[in-house]
Backbone bond lengths (Angstrom), bond angles and torsions (degrees), N, CA, C in turn:
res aa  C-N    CA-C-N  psi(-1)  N-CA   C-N-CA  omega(-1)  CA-C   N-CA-C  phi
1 X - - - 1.443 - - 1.512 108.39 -
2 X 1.282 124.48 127.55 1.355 125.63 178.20 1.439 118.52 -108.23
3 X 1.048 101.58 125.61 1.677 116.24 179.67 1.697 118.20 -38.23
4 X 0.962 129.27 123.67 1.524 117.61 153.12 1.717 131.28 -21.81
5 X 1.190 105.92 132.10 1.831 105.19 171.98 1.026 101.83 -72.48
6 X 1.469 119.59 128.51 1.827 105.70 150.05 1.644 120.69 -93.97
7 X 1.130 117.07 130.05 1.613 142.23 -153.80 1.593 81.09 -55.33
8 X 0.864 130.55 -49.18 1.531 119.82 -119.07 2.111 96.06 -82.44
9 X 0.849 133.52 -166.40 1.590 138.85 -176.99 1.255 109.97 -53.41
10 X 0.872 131.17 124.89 1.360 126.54 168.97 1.671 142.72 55.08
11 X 1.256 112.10 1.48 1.633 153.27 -161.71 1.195 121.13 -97.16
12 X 0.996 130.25 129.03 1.404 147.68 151.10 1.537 113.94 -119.41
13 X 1.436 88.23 146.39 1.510 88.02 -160.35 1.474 124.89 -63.24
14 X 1.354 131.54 142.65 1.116 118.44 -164.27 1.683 112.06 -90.69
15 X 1.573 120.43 173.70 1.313 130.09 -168.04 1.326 106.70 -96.97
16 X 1.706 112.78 -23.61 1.396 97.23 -161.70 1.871 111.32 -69.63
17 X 1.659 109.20 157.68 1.494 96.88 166.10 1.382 126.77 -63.70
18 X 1.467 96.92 152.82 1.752 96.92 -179.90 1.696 86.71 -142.44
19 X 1.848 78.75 162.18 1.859 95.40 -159.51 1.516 109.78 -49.44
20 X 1.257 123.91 147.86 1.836 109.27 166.66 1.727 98.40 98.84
21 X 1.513 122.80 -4.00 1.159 114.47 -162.73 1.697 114.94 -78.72
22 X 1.289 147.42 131.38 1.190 146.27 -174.74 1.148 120.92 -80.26
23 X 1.388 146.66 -44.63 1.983 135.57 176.83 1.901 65.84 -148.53
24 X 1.665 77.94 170.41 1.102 107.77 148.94 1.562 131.22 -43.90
25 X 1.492 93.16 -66.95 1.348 105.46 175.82 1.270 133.05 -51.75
26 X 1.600 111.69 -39.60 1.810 108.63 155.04 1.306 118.21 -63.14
27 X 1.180 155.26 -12.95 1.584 157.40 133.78 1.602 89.15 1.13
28 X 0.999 94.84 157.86 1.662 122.62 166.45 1.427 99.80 -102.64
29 X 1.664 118.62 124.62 1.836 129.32 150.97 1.596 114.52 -8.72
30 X 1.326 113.11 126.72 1.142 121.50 171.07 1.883 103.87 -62.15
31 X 1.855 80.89 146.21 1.674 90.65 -175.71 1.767 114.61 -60.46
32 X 1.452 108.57 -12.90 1.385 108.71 177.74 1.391 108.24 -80.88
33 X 0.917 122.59 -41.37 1.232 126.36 -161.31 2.118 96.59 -70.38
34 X 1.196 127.58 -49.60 1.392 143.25 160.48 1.415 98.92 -50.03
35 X 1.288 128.85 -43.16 1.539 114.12 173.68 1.915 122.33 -73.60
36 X 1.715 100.10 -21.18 1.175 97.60 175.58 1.473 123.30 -62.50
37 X 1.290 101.20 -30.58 1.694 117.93 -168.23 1.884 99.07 -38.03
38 X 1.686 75.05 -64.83 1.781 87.49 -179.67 1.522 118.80 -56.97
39 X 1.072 115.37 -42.35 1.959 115.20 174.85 1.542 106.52 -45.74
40 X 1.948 108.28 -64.03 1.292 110.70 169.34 1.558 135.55 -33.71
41 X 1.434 101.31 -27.85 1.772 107.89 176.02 1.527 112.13 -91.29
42 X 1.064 110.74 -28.53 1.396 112.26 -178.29 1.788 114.84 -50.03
43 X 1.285 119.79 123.87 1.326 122.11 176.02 0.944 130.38 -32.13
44 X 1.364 159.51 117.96 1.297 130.84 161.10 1.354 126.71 -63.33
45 X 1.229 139.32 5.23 1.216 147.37 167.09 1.828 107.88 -107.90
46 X 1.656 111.56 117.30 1.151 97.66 167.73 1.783 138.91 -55.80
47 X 1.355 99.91 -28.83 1.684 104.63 -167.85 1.829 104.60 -85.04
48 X 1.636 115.27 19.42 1.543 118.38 163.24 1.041 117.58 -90.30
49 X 1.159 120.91 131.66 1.577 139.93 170.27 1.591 100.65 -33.41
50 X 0.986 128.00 173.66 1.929 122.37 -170.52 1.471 83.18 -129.60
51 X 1.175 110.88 131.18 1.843 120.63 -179.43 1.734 90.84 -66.66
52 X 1.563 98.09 163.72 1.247 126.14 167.27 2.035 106.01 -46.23
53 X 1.336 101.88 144.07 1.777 124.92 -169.55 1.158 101.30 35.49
54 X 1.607 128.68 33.63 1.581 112.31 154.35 1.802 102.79 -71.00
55 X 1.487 96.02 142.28 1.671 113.58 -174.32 1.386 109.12 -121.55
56 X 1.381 112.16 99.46 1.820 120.51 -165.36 1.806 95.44 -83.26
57 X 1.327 114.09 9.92 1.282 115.11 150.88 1.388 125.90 -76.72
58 X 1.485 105.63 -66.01 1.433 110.39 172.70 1.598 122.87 -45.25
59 X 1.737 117.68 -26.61 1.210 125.48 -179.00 1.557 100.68 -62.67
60 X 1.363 92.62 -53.25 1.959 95.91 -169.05 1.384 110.91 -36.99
61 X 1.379 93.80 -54.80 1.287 122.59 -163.50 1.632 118.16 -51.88
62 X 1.572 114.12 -45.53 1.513 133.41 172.46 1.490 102.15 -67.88
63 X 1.384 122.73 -22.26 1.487 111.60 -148.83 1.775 93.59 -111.18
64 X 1.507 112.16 -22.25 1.790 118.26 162.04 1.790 100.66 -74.58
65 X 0.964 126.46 -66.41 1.417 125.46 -178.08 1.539 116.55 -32.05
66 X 1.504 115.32 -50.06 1.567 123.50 165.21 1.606 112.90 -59.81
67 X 1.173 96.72 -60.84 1.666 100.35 166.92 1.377 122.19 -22.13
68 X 1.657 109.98 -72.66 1.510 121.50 174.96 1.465 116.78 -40.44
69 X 1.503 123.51 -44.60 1.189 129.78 -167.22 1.587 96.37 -84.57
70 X 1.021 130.57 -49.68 1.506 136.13 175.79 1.486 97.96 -53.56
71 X 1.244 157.50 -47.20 1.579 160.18 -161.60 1.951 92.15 -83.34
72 X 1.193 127.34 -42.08 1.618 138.57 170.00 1.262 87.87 -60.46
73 X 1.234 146.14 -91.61 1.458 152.47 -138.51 1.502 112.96 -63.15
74 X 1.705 108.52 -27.52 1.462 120.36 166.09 1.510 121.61 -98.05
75 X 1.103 110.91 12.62 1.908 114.71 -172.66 1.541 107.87 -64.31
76 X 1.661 106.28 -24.55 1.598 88.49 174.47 1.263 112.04 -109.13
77 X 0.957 121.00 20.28 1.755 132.84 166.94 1.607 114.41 81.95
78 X 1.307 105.33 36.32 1.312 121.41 177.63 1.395 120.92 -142.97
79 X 1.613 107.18 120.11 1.279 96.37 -165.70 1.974 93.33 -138.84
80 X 1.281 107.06 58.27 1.881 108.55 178.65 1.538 108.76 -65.17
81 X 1.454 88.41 168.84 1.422 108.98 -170.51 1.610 110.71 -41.35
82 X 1.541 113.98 -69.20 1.831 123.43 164.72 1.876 106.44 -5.48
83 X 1.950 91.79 -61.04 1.494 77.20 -151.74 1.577 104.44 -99.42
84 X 1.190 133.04 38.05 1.236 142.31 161.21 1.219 88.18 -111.09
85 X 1.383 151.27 -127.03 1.077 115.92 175.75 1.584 127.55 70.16
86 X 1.827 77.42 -113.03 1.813 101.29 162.42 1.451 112.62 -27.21
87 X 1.490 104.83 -82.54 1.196 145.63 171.27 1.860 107.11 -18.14
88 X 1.157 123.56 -55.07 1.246 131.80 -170.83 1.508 91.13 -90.86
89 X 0.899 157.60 -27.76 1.512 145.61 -165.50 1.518 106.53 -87.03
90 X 1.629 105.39 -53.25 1.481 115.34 163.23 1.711 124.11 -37.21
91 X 1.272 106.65 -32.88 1.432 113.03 -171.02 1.719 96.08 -88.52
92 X 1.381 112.59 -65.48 1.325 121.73 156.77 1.584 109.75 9.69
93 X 1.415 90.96 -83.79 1.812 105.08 171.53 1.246 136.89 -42.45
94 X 1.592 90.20 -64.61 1.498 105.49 175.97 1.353 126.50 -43.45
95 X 2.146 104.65 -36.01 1.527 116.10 177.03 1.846 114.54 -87.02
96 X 1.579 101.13 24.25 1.744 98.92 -173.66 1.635 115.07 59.85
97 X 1.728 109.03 3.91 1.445 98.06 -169.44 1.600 133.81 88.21
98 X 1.325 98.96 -5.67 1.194 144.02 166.98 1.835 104.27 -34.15
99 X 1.407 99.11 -68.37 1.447 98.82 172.86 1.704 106.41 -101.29
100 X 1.601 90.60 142.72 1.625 95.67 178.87 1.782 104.25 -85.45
101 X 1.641 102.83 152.60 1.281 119.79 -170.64 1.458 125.92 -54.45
102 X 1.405 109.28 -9.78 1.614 110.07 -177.89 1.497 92.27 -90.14
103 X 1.685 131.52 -34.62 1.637 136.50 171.82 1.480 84.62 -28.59
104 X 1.373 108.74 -93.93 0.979 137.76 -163.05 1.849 118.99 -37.18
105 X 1.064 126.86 -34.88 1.503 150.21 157.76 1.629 98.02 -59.69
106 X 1.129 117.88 -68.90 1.612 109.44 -178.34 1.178 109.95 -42.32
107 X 2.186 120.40 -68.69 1.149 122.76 -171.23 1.944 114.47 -41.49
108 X 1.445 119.42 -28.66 1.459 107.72 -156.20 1.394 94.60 -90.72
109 X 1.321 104.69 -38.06 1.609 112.25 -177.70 1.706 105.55 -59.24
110 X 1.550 141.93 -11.16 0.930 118.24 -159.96 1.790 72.62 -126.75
111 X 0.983 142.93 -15.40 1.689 141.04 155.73 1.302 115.76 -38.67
112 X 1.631 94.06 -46.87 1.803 95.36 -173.44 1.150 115.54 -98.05
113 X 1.493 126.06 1.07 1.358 119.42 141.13 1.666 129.36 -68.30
114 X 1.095 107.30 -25.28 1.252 109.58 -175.45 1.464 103.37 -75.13
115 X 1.483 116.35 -43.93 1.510 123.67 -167.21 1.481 88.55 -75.41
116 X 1.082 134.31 -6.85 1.851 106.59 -175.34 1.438 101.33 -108.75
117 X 1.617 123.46 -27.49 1.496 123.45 149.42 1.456 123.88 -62.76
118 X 1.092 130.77 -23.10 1.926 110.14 -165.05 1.759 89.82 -113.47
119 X 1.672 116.29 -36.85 1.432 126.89 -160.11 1.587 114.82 91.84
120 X 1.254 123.15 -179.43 1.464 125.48 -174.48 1.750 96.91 -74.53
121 X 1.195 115.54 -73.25 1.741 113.45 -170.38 1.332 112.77 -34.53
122 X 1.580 137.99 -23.40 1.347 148.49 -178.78 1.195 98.45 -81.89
123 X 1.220 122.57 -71.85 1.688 127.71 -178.33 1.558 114.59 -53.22
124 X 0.934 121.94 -47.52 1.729 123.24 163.78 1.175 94.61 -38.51
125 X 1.221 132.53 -66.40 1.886 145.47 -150.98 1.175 105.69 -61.27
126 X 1.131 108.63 -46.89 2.175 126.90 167.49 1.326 105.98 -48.27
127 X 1.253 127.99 -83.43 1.185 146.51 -159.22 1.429 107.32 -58.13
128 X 1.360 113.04 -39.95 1.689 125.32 174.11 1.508 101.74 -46.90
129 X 1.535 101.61 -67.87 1.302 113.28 -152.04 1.906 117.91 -80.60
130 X 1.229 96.06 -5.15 1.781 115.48 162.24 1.278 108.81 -76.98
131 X 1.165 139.95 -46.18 1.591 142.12 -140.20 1.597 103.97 -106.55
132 X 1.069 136.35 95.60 1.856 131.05 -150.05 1.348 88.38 -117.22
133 X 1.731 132.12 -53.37 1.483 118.99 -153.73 1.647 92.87 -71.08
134 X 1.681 110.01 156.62 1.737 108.06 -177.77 1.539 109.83 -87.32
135 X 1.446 107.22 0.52 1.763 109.30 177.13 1.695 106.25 -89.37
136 X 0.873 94.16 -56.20 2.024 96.08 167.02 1.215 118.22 -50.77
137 X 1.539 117.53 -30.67 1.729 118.25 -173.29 1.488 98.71 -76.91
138 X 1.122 116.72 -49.07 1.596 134.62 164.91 1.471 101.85 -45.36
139 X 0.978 144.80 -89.20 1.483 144.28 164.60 1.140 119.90 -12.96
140 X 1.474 115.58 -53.05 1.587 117.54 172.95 1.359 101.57 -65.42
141 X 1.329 149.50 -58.53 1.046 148.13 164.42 1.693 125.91 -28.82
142 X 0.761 102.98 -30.83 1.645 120.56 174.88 1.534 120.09 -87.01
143 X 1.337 111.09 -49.68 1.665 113.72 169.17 2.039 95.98 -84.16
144 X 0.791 154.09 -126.84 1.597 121.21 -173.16 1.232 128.87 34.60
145 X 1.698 119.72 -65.27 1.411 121.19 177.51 1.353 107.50 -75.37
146 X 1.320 118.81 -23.83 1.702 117.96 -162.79 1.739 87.83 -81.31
147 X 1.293 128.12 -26.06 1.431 130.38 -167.43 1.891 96.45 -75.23
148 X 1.469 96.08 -50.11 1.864 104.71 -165.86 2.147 96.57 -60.96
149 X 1.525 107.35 -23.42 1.305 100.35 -175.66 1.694 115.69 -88.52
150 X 1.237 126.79 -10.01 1.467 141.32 -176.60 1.310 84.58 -74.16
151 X 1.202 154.58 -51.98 1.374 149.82 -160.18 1.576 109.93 -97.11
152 X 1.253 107.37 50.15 1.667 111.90 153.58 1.669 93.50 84.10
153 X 1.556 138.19 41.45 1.668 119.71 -156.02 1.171 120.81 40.08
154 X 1.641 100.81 154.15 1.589 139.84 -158.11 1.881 100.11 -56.11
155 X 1.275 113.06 108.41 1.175 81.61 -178.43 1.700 97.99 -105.45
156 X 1.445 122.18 -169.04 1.548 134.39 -164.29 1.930 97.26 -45.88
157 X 1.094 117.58 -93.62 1.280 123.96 173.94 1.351 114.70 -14.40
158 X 1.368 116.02 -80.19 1.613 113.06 176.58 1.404 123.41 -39.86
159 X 1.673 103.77 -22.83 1.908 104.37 -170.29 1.656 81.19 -93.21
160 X 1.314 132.61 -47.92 1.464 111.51 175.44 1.790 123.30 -39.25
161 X 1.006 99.48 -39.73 1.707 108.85 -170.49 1.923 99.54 -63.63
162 X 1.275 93.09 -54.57 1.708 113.66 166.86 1.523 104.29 -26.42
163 X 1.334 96.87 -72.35 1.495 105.03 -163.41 1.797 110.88 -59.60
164 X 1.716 94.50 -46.33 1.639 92.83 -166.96 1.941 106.18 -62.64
165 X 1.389 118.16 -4.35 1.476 117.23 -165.82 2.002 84.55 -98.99
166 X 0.893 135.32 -47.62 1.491 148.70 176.02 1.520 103.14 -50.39
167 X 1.534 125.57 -15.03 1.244 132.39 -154.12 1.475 78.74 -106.28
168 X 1.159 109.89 -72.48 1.474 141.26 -151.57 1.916 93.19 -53.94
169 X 1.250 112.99 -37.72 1.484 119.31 -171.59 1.485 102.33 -83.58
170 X 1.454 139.83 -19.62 1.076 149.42 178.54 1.711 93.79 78.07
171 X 0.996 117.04 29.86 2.103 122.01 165.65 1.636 90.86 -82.38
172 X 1.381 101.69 177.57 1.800 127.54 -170.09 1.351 101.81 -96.75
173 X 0.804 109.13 -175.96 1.870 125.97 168.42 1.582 110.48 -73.76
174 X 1.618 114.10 -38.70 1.212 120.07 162.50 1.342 123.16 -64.71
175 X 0.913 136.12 -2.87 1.508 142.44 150.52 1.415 131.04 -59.94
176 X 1.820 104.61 -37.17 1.399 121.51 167.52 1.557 98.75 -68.13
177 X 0.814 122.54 -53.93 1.699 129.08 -151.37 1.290 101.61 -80.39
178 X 1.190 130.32 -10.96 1.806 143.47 -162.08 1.658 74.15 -98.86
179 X 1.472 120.48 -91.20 1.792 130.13 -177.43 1.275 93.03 2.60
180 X 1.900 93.84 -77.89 1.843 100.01 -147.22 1.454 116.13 -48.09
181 X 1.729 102.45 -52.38 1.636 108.37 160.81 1.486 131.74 -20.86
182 X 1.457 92.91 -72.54 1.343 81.52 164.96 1.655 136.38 -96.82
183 X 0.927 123.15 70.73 1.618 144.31 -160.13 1.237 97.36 -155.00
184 X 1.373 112.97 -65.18 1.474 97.96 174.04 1.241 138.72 -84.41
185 X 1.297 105.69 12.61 1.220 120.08 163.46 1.919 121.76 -83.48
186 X 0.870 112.59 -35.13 1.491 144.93 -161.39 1.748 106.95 -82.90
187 X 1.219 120.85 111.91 1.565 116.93 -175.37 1.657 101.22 -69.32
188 X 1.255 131.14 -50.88 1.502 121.66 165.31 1.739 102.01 -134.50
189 X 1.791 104.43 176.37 1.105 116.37 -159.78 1.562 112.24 -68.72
């Protein structure tokens, strides 16, 4: 089932709830999951032409969203086999399957290079400074917390990471606490 376009600039419609909303299930598709579409088309070979309505936006866009949740999943400086793993199956889902598992194996494998070159405070700074519309920053915030909650609830670290990306977006403290809410509310992302 594919989500609705939203008309407006640059947008697809977002997942989070809004007031008046009826189940879950009438919600509109998470923006990741609408961003996977586009990851999924993307070539695997760089030197291919990019088929017709590939959107190297939406790529960014799927590949900061994983990011965020990957920077949550490492807040306490542990990231073993189990919970990558975890970690990759969760996304798995979240993208309907959308992207196949070696996508997905590349993207983490080239995450955790970045996180062991720049560190977490750099990568927060990235991810901040990619994510501009305030419904996507919100979104990123939400698949993140839904990641910090797959691991038994949010613990201290992960809500730090939370916060420093909530910082980084210029959102409130109530923005974190809105995420977690709804994350833990939510059977998947």
């Amino acid at each position: 089932m594919s989500a609705p376009i939203d008309r407006r600039p640059g947008g697809v419609a977002p997942f989070a709830p809004r007031p008046g909303s009826e189940t879950h299930r009438a919600r509109v598709a998470s923006i990741l999951a609408q961003a996977a579409k586009a990851y999924s088309a993307r070539p695997p070979i760089e030197d291919v032409t990019m088929p017709t309505g590939f959107d190297p936006a939406a790529v960014a866009l799927f590949e900061t969203i994983i990011e965020a949740a990957f920077l949550v999943a490492n807040a306490d400086g542990h990231f073993d086999e189990p919970e990558r793993k975890r970690f990759q199956a969760i996304v798995a889902d979240a993208c309907q399957h959308l992207v196949h598992d070696k996508q997905i194996e590349a993207l983490i494998a080239d995450l955790c290079e970045m996180l062991a070159e720049d560190g977490m405070e750099k990568r927060v700074g990235m991810v901040a400074r990619t994510i501009g519309r305030t419904e996507h920053q919100r979104e990123v915030l939400r698949v993140a917390a839904y990641m910090a909650h797959a691991s038994s609830g949010v613990s201290a670290p992960e809500r730090g990471v939370l916060e420093q990306l909530a910082r980084g977006f210029r959102l409130d403290a109530a923005a974190v606490d809105e995420a977690i809410a709804q994350a833990a509310g939510h059977v998947g992302i």
